[in-house]
N, C-alpha and C positions, 0 to 999 in steps of 0.2 A: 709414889708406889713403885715396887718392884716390877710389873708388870708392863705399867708404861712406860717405863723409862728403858724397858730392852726393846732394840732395835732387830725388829726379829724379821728372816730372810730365810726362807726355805732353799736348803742345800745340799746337794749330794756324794755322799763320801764314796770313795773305791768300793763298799760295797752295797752301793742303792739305797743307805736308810736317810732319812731324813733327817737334819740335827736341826738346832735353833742354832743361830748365829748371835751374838752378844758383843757391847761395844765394849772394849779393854777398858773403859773407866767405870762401866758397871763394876768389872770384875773386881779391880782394882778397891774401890769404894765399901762393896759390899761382901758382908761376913755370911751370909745369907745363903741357903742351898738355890738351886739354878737347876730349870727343866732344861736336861739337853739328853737327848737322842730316845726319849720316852721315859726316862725318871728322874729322882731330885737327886745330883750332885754337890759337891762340896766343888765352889769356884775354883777353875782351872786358873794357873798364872795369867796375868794381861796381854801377854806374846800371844795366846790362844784363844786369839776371836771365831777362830773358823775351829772349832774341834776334829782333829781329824781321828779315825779310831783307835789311834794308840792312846789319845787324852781319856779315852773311855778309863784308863783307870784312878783315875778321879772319884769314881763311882764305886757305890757298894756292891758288894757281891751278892748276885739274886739267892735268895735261902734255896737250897734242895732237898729233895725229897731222902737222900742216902747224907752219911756221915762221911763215906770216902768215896773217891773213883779210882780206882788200878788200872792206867791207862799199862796195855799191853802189846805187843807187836813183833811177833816172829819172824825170826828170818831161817830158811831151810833149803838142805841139800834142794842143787838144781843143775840144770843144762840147757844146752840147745835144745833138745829135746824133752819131752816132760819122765822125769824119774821116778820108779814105780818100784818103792813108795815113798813118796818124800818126807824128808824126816824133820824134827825141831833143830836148829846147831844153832841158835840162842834165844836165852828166853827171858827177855828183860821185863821188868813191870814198877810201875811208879806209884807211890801211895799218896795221893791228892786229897789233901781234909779241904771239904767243903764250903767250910766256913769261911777260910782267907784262899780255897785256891790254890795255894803252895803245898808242892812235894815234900816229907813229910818223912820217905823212907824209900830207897831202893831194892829190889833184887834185880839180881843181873847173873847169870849163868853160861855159858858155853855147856854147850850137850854132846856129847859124842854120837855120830852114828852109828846104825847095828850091821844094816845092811850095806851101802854103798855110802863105806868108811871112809873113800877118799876122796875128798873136794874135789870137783871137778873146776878148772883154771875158769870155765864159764862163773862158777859160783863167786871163786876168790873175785875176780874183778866186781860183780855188782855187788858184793856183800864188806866185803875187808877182811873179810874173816880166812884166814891161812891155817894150814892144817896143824900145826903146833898148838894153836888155839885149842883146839877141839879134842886133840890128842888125848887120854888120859883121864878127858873131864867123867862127871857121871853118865848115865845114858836116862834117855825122857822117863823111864821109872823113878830114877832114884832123884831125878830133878823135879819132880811132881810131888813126892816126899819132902824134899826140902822147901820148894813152894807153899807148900801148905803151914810147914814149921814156921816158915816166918810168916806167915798170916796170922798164927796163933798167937807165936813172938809179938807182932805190930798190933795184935789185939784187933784182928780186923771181924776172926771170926766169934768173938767176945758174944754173946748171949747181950739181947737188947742192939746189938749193932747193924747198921745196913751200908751195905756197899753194891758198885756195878761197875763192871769190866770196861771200858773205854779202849775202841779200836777204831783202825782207819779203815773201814770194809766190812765186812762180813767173813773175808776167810778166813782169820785166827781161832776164833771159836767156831763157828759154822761146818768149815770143812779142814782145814790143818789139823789140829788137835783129835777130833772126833776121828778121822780118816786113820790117822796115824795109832791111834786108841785102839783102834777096832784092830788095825795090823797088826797088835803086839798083846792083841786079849787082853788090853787093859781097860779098867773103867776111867771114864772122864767126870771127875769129880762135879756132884751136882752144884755146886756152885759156879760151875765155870759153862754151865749151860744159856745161861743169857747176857746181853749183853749191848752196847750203845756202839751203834755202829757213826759217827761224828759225825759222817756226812748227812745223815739225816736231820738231824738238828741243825745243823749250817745251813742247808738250805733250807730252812725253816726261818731263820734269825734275817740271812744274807738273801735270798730269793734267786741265788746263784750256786747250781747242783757242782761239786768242786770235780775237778777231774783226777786229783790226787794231792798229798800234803803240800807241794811246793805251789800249788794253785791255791789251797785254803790259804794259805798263809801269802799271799802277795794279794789276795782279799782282802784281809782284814790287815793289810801293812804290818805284819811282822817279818823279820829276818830270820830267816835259817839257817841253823848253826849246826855243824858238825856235816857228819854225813850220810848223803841218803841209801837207805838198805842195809844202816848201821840201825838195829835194834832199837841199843838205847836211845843213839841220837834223835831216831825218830819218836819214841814216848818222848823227850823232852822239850821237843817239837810239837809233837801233839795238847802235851799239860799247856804251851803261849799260847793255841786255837781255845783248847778248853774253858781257856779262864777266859779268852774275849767272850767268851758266849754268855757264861756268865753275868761277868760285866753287861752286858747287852742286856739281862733281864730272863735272860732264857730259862727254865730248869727240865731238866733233861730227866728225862726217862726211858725206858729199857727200851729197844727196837729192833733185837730180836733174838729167837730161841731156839734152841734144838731138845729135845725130848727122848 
């Protein structure tokens, strides 16, 4: 029997869950799915007796409740000082189908600012973004128009479809966007009104509250690539966290909204 014949050891990964432990000639022998870390897998190679969280994707992906997530994350005018009003200068977003997890479709924009047009040398160092960048582009109006276009395009806003915004925090929707909306009398599209703020779900999944992306992510043993307070890098940084969660069994829903 499958059952006794695994040599089972409770064990702790980098992020506190329990896994089974299994002898490499189970694995080897057997065609057979294998409870490891709370569901049925498809046996990992014989080198992985000790599953660590990256083997988590061996695993199906937990079904969710939406068809996409638009993992989002701004980066905006800033200083030593806090700049009044800070504005969007990129507005990247990632289109995640649920099903397998994978990115699917990008938008990526540089936005120009209205009011304090000129990067401040504080901004370029944390962000990468230099003022040629931004130069020229649209401004948060006409980049909200185009946002939306490619929703339409990506068929996201399709009649019968569901999606939820995926950020690191709460200030992209919460207070950036709304803040910056209100400064220029424009509306914040009711779709962009709620939204999954990651950390909440990770420390749901992990039992450890993250203190920011390069913490989640040496949680759950992923590497980080590109760089940080780079927009996109960090959505595609965010999509590796999203999908362990996944993986883990999680399904995520909304956590929170503005009105």
């Amino acid at each position: 029997m499958l059952l006794s014949a695994l040599r089972t050891n409770a064990a702790r990964t980098n992020s506190g869950l329990s896994v089974i432990a299994a002898s490499s000639e189970l694995f080897a022998s057997s065609n057979r799915n294998v409870f490891v870390a709370g569901r049925f897998c498809r046996p990992p190679p014989p080198q992985l007796m000790f599953p660590s969280p990256s083997s988590l994707s061996f695993c199906t992906v937990a079904k969710q409740k939406f068809d996409y997530f638009l993992i989002l994350d701004f980066e905006a005018t800033c200083d030593k000082t806090p700049l009044q009003p800070q504005e969007i200068i990129e507005f990247p977003c990632l289109k995640v189908n649920t099903t397998s997890m994978d990115v699917e479709a990008t938008f990526h924009r540089y936005v120009q600012p209205r009011v304090n047009s000129q990067l401040t040398s504080f901004c370029t160092q944390l962000t990468g973004i230099v003022q040629d960048m931004v130069d020229g582009q649209p401004d948060i109006e006409v980049t909200l128009q185009l946002f939306e276009k490619w929703l339409r395009d990506e068929a996201v806003l399709k009649d019968g479809r569901s999606f939820a915004f995926v950020t690191c925090g709460d200030w992209d929707l919460n207070s950036m966007l709304p803040n910056q909306c209100d400064y220029f009398k424009l509306k914040v599209p009711d779709y962009m009104r709620s939204w999954i703020n990651i950390k909440k779900p990770f420390v749901n999944v992990t039992g450890i509250w993250p203190k920011g992306l390069l913490h989640m992510m040496s949680i759950v043993d992923l590497k980080h690539q590109g760089r940080m307070h780079s927009g996109i890098d960090d959505c595609h940084n965010l999509a590796k966290v999203l999908k362990v969660l996944a993986q883990r069994g999680y399904m995520l829903d909304i956590t929170g909204q503005k009105t």
